[in-house]
C-alpha positions in Angstrom: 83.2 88.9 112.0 84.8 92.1 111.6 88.5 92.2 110.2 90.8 94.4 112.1 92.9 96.7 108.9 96.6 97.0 108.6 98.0 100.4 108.5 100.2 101.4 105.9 104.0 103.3 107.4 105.2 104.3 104.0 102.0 105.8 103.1 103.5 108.5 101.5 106.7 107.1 99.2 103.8 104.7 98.0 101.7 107.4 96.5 104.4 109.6 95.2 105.3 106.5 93.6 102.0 106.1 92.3 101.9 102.1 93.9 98.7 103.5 95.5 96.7 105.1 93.7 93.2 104.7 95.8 93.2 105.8 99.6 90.9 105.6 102.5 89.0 108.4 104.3 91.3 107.5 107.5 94.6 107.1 104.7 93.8 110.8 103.4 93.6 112.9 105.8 96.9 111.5 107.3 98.0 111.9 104.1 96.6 115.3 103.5 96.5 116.9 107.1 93.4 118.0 107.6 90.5 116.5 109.3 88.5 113.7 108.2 85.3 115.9 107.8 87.3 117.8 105.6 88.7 115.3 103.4 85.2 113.4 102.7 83.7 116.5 102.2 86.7 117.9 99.5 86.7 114.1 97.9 82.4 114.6 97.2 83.2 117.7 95.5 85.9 116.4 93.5 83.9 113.8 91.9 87.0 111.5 93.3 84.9 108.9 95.6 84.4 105.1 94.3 82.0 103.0 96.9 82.2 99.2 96.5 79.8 97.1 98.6 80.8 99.1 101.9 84.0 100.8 101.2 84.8 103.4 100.4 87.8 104.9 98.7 89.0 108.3 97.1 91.3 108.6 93.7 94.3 111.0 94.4 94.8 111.8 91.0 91.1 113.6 90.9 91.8 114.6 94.4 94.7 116.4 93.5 93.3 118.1 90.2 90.6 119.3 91.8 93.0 120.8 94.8 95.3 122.1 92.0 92.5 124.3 90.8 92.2 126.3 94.3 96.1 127.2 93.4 96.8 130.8 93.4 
């Protein structure tokens, strides 16, 4: 039986707040604005992706260490 998911409205106050810590694919590229191709292939090379069982979810705070790095 598949379970339909909630979305989030305050996505972004929660994570500035740092209540959410963990995001989706779907959660980070709203988040982020790009596409999801994009943002699963920039959380891979960030070393920021934890799988359990089927999910999948991305750490900001790697996430946005590794972005910081591209900073000029």
């Amino acid at each position: 039986m598949a379970y339909t998911r909630n979305e989030i409205k305050e996505l972004e106050p929660m994570v500035k707040s740092g209540k959410k810590r963990f995001v989706r694919y779907q959660e980070g590229e709203e988040l982020y604005s790009v596409g999801l191709h994009t943002f699963e292939q920039i959380a891979k090379e960030a070393g920021a992706i934890y799988k359990i069982r089927r999910l999948v979810l991305v750490n900001l705070d790697i996430f946005d260490e590794y972005l910081d790095t591209f900073r000029m």
